[in-house]
C-alpha positions as CSV (number, residue, x, y, z in Angstrom):
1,X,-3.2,17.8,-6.5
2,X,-3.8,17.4,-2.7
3,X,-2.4,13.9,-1.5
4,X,-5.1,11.5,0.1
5,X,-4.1,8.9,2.3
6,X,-4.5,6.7,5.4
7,X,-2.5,4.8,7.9
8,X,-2.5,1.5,9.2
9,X,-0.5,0.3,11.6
10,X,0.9,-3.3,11.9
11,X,3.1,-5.4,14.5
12,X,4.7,-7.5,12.1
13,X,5.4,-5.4,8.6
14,X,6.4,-9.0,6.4
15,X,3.7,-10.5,7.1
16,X,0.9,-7.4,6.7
17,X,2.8,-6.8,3.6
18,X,2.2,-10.4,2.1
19,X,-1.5,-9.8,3.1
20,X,-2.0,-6.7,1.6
21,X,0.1,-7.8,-1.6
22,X,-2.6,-10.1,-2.0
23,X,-5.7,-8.9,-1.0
24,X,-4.8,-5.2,-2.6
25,X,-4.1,-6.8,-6.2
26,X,-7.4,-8.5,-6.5
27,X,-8.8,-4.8,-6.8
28,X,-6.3,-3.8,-9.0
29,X,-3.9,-2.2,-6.4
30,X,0.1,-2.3,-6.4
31,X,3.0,-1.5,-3.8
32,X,3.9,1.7,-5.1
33,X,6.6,2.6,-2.2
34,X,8.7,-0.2,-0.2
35,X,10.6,0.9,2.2
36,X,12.0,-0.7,5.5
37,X,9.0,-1.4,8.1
38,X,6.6,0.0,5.8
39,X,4.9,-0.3,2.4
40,X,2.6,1.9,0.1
41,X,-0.1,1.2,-1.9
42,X,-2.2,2.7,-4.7
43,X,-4.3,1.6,-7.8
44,X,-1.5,0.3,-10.2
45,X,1.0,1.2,-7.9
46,X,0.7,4.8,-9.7
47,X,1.7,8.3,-8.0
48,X,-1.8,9.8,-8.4
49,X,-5.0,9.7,-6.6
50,X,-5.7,7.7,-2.9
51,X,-2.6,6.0,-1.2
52,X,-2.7,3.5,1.7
């Protein structure tokens, strides 16, 4: 399977993080990678299909 994904940038990575933690679970979307200065996210937090 081919990986689909986008980028978006952010100054401050805590507080885009707590955003998107929020915002991203009302469509039934989880972190699935956190590393330092940046976070994934797909539906369920699950390895397959689109990743932001």
């Amino acid at each position: 399977m081919t990986d689909v994904y986008a980028t978006l940038g952010a100054s401050d990575a805590a507080a885009t993080a707590t955003f998107y933690d929020a915002v991203l679970a009302m469509i039934g979307w989880a972190v699935r990678d956190d590393c330092p200065g940046w976070r994934s996210y797909s539906k369920n937090g699950g390895p397959d299909g689109f990743t932001l």
